[in-house]
C-alpha positions as CSV (number, residue, x, y, z in Angstrom):
1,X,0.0,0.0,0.0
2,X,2.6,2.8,-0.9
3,X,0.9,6.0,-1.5
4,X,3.8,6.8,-4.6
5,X,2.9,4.7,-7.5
6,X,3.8,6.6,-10.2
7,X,6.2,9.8,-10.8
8,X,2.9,11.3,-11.4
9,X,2.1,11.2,-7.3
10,X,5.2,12.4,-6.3
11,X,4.6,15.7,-8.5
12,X,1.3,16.3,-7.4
13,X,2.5,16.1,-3.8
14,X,5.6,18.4,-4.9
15,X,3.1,20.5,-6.3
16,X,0.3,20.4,-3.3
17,X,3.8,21.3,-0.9
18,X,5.0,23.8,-2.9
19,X,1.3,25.5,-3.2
20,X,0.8,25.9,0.8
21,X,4.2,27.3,1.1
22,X,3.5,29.7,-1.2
23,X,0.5,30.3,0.4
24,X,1.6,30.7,3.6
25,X,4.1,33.4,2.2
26,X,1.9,35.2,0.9
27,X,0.0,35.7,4.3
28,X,2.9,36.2,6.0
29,X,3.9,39.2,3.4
30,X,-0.1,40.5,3.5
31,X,0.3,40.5,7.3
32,X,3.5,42.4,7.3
33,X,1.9,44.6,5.1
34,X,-0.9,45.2,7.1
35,X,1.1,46.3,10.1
36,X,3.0,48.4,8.5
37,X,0.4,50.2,6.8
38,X,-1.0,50.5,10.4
39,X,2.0,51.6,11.8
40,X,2.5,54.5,8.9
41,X,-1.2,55.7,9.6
42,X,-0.5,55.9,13.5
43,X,3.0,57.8,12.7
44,X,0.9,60.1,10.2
45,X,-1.9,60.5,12.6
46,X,1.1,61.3,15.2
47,X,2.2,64.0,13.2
48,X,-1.3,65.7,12.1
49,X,-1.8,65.8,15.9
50,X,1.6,67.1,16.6
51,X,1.2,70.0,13.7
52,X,-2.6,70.4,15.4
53,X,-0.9,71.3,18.9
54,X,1.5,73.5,17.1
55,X,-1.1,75.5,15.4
56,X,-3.2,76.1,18.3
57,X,-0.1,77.1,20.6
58,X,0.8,79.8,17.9
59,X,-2.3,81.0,17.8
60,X,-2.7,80.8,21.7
61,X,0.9,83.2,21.0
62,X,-0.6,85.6,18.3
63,X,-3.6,86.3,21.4
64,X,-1.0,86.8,24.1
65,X,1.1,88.9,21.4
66,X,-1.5,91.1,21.1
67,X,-2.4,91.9,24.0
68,X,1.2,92.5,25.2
69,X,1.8,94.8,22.3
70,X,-1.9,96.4,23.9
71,X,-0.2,96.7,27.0
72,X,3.0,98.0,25.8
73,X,1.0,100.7,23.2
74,X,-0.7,101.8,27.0
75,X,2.9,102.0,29.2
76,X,4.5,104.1,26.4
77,X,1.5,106.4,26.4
78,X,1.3,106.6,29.9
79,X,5.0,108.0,29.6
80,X,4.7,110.0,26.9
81,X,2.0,111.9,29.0
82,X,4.3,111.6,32.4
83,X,6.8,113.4,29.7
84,X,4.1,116.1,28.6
85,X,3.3,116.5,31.8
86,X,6.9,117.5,32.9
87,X,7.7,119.3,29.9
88,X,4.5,121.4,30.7
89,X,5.7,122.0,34.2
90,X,9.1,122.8,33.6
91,X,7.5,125.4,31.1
92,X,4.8,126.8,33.9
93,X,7.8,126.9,36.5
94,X,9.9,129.0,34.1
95,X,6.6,131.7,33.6
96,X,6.1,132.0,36.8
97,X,9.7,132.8,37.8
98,X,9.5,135.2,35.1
99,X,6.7,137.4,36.9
């Protein structure tokens, strides 16, 4: 009861061998594939979310910018009028020791 009786079994289980390897390659390569893919998409998504945070801190920036200029716009003005307001006195003290 041998389960080779001709050359024409031992190619067919050559054959039936050499299909399920190939198979199995083939899922093994799909399934690398697969996580890679999935790996790429999570670095991608990593670096939209990265870019997102990046975004909203700059514009978080551009608010504080603004009003720090605001506040620097008031300081000056509240010197230029200490200024005025010296410049005006130096000019009242020098008419009244002209009288």
């Amino acid at each position: 009861m041998s389960y080779f009786q001709t050359s024409q079994d031992i190619l067919n289980i050559v054959l039936a061998i050499s299909a399920g390897a190939i198979a199995f390659f083939v899922c093994w390569l799909l399934l690398y594939m697969v996580l890679s893919f999935r790996k790429a998409y999570r670095m991608v998504d990593d670096v939209a979310k990265i870019i997102q945070t990046i975004k909203d801190k700059a514009e978080n920036f551009g608010a504080y910018f603004y009003f720090i200029g605001e506040g620097i716009k008031k300081i000056l003005e509240l010197l230029g009028d200490k200024q005025n307001r010296e410049k005006q006195g130096e000019k009242i003290g020098s008419n009244e020791e002209k009288d």
